[in-house]
N, C-alpha and C positions, 0 to 999 in steps of 0.2 A: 592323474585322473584323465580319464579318455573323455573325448569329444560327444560320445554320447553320456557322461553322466554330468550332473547337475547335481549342486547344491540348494535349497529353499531353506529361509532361515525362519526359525520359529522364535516371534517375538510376542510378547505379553500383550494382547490383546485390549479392547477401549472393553474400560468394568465397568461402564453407569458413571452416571451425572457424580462431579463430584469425588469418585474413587481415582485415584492419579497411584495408588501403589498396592501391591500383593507378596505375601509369602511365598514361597515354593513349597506347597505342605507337604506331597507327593509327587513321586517320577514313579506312575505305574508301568511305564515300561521301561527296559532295563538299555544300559551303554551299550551300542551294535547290533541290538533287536532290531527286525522289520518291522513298520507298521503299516498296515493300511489306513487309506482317507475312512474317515469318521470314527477308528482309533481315539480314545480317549488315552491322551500318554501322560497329561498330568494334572493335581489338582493345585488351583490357586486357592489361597484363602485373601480374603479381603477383609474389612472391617465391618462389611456387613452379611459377607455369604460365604460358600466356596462354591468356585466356578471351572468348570470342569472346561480343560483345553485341547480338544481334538486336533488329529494329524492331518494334515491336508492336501497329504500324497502320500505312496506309496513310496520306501527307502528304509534306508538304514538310518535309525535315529544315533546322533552324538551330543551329547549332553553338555551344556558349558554352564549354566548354574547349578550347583547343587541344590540339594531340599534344604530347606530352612531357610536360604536368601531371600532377602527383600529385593525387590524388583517393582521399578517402573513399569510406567503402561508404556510401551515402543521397544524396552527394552530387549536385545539378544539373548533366550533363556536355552536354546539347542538348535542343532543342524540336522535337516535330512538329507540325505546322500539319495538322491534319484537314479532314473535311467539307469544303466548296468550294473549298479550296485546291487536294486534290490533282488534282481534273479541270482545273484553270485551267491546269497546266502541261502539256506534248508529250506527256510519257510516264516510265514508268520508267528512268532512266536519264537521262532527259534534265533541264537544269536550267530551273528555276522561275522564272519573269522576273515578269511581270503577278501572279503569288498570293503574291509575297512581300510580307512585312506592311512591306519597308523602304522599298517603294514600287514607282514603274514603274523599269525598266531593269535590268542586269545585278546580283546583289544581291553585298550585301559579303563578302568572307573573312572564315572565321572569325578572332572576335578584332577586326575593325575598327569603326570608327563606318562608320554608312548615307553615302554620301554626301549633302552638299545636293542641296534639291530641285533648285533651277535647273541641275545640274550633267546633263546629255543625252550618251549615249554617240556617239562618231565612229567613223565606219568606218574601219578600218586603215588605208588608203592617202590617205584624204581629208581635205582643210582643213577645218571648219567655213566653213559659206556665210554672209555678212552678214545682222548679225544675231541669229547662234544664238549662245547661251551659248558663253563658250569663242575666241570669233571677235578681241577683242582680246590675248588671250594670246599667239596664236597670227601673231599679223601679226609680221613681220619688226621688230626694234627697229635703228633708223638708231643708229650713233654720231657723236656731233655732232663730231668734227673728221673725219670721214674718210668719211663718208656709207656705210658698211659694213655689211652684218649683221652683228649680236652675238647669240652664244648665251645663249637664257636663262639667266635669274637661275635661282642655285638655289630649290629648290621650285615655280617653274614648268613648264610641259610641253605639247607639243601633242596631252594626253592628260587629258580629266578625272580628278580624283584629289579620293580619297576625302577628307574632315577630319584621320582621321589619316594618311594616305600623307603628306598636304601639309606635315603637321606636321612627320612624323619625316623627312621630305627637309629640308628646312629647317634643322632643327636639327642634323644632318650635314652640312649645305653641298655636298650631291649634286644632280646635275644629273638629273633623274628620266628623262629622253629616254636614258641610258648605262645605265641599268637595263635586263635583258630580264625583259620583262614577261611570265605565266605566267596569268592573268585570263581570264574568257571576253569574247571580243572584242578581247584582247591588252589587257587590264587591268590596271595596275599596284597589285600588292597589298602590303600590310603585308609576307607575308613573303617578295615580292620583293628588296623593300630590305633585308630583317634579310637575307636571304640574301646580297646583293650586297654587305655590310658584315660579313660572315664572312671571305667570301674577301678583302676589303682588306684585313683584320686578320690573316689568315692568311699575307695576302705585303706585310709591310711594306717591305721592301726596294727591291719592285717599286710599290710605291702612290706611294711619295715620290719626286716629281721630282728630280734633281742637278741641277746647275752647269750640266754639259753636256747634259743635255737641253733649256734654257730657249735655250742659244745654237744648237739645232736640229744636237749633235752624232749619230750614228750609235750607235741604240742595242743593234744589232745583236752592237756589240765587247763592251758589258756582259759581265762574267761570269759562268757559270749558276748559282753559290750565289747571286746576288743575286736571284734570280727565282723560287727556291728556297724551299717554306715549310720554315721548321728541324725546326716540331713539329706534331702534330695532338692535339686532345684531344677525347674525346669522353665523356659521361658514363656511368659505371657504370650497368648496368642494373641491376632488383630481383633477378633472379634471380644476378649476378655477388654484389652485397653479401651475399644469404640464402646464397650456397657460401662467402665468405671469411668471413663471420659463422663458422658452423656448423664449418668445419675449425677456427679458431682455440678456439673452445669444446670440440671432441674434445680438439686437446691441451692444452688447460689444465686439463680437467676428467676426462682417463682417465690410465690407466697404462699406453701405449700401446706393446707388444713387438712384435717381428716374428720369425716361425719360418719358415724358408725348405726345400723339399725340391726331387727333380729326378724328372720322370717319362719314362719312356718310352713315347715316342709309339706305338712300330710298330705295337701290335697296337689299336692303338684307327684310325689311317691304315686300315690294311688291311682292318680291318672296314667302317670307311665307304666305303674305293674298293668293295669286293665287294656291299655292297647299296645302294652310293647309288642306284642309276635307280630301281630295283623299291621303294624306300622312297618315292620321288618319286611314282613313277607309285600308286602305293597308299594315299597320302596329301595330295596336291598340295600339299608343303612339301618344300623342301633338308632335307636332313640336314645338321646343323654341328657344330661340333665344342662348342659351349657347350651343347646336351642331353647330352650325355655326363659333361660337367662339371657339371651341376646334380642329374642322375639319380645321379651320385657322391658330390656335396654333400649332399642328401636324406638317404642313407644314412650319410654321416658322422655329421652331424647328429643320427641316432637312436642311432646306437653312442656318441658322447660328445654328450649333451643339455647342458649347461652351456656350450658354442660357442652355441648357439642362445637360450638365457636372457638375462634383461636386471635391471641391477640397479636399482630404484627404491626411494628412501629406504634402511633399512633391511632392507630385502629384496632378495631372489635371486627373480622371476619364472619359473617355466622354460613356454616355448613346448609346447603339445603339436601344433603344428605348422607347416610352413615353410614363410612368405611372402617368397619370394624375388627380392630386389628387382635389379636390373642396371642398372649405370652403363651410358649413351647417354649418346655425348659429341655436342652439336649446337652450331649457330653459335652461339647465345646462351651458351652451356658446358651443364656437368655434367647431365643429369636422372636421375633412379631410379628408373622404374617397377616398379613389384611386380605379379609373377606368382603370386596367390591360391591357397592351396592346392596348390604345386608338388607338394608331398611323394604326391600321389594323380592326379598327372596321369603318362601317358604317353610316350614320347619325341617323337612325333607332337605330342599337346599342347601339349606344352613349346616343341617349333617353331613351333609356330602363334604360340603367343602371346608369343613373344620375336619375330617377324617385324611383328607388328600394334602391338605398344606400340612397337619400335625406329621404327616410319615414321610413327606417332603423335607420339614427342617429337621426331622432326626436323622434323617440318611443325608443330611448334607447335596439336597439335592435344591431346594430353594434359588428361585429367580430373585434376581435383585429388583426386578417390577411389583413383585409380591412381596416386597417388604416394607415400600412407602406407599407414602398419599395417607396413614389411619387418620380417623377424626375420632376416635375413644378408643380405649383398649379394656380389655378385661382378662382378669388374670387371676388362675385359681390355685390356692395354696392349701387348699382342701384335699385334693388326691396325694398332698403329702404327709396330711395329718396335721396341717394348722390350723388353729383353733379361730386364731383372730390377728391381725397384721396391720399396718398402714404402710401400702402401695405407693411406689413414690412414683411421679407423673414420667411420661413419656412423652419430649419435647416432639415437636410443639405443639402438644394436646394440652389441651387446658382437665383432665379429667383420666380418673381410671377406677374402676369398678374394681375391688377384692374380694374375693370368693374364699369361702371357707368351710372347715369340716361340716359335717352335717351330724349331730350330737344329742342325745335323748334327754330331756332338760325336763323339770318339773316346770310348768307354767299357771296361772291363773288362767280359765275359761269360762266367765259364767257366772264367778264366785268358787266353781270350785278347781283346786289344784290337781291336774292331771298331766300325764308325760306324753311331749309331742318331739318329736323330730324337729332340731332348732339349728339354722346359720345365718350367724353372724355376717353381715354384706359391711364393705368400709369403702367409703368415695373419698379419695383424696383429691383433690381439686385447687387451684390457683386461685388464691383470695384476692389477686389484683383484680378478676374478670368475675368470677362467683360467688354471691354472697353467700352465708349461710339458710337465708332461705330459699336460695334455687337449689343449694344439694339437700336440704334437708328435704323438699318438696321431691326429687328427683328419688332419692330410696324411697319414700314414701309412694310414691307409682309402684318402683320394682313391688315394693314389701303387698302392694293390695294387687297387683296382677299373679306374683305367685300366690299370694295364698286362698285364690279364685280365679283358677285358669282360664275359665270360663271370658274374661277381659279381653284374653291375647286373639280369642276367635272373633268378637265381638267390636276390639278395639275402641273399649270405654273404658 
């Protein structure tokens, strides 16, 4: 390395109070790429988010954890190669051949040894010419009673491979040419083979020769459970552990009741059919039906304060105001983002900022600031088509609101039976701190503010 390049080491950055470790989910940039400063080269997952880790110079990135590792906060997760490195390569994006420090030629996957020197890359469709490294591997081997080609021994190739490619072929008795190879230049990498020895292991069935395959029977008649993987397994993410963690400590550790009431929809429906455009066109946000319910919540909230309190040690905490957090359910699972100061926001507001956190935690874009501090949560199992549930609490919230289908139900009105648009609301709540009649009182608000809107402008 010359005097003008430098190395900068990229290590796992501080996650939030509390977070001490991270996945390596993603390396969006590849082994020997350039990247420039504010480059996003890879995602950490944590137990509450993923957090995205930007470059912080321009160079050639070398990778030394792989994805999947768990890693410390401090920890060395890759190197960038500065100074003369980065001009030595095409460009952004493109990868680093001549400035990487493992030598000339295509550089290793993360995770492998450099290849030997003498080991010179071949073009895909060409033999090495007499001569080049590589050239007796690669010649036809005679077998001595039949004058025949034989396919290479395992761990041979007519493909340079790396120290450990060569190794870990070897020591599986793989033939590395039945590998497809994924490398620039069609390169056979480390996790070529760790990949093509998943899927062996995943269809043992189909891996092991029979009887009748050796005698050159038709393997066509096989039957398809044989070909079949039984199982797939794949590993818990941090954020699935931090939800089973976290529900198994609500009930172990609250007095967890459930109060269920039934509202009626109509006149909350007919409010929004009658100003949704003009609410739209006025706002440049949908009206939904969950500002209605948290502008309701709000208000509950202030009529029975001990829903909204939390208990620590020897004390009752009471909230003087509600940070209102909402299950987003995304592919990874569960998130909660909390909406700051709901209790003094708008209905406008309120849609803004439950439309911007919801497509925040589906893209895995969520701050870890936006995910604590809630003092209630609410959480709707009705856009999946549940009818009726009990929500189990979200420490350390003494409380959480369940949301459910919205369903045409025969009711009593009057004396007479008529059909009204009907859901079911269910408050689960900590019976150490709530008795039954603050939650029973507490849907009792939601159930008369939705079904006379008319409350939520009024606030009575």
């Amino acid at each position: 390395m010359s005097n003008s390049e430098t190395v900068l080491n990229v290590c796992v950055p501080g996650l939030g109070e509390s977070v001490t470790e991270a996945r390596i989910a993603k390396w969006l940039k590849a082994e020997g790429q350039v990247v420039s400063p504010d480059d996003v080269i890879a995602e950490l997952e944590t137990d509450k988010a993923t957090v995205e880790l930007p470059a912080a110079a321009r160079g050639v990135l070398h990778i030394v954890q792989g994805e999947g590792r768990t890693v410390n906060v401090g920890d060395l997760i890759a190197r960038i190669e500065t100074g003369a490195a980065a001009p030595a390569a095409v460009g952004s994006g493109e990868t680093a051949v001549a400035a990487s420090p493992r030598g000339r030629g295509t550089p290793a996957a993360a995770g492998e040894e450099p290849p030997t020197p003498t080991t010179v890359p071949v073009e895909p469709n060409r033999p090495p010419l007499r001569g080049e490294p590589g050239a007796a591997t690669n010649a036809p081997r005679k077998d001595s009673s039949f004058g025949t080609a034989a396919a290479p021994a395992p761990g041979e190739s007519t493909r340079p491979l790396s120290p450990a490619v060569r190794r870990l072929v070897a020591e599986n008795h793989l033939n590395p040419d039945e590998i497809v190879a994924t490398g620039p230049g069609q390169r056979l990498t480390k996790g070529d083979v760790l990949e093509h020895l998943a899927r062996r292991e995943s269809t043992p069935l189909a891996a092991a020769p029979t009887p009748a395959d050796s005698l050159g029977a038709d393997r066509s008649t096989a039957p398809a459970a044989a070909v079949e993987a039984e199982e797939t397994r794949v590993e818990i993410s941090m954020l699935r552990q931090t939800i089973a963690r976290r529900l198994v400590e609500a009930q172990r550790t609250a007095a967890i009741l459930t109060t269920i009431n039934e509202i009626d929809m109509s006149a909350v429906m007919a409010l929004r059919e009658k100003y949704r455009e003009q609410f739209e066109k006025a706002h440049q946000v949908g009206l939904g039906f969950l500002s209605f319910f948290a502008r309701a919540a709000c208000a509950a909230l202030k009529a029975v304060p001990v829903v909204n309190a939390q208990l620590q040690d020897r004390a009752i905490v009471y909230k003087h105001h509600v940070h209102l957090a909402l299950a987003v359910a995304t592919e990874k699972g569960l998130i909660v983002p909390v909406i700051r100061y709901a209790d003094k926001l708008s209905m406008a507001q309120i849609e803004v900022q439950v439309k911007q956190l919801a497509a925040r935690a589906r893209e895995g874009k969520i701050t870890l600031e936006e995910l604590g501090g809630g003092t209630f949560t609410i959480t709707n199992g009705g856009v999946f088509g549940s009818l009726l549930s009990t929500p189990i609490l979200n420490p350390p919230q003494s409380a959480i609101l369940g949301l459910h289908k919205i369903q045409k139900r025969p009711v009593v009105v009057a004396d007479q039976i008529v059909v009204r648009p009907m859901m079911y609301v269910a408050l689960s709540y900590d019976h150490r701190l709530i008795d039954g009649r603050e939650a029973v009182t507490f849907l009792v608000h939601i159930k008369e503010a939705l079904e006379d809107p008319a409350r939520l402008l009024l606030e009575v």
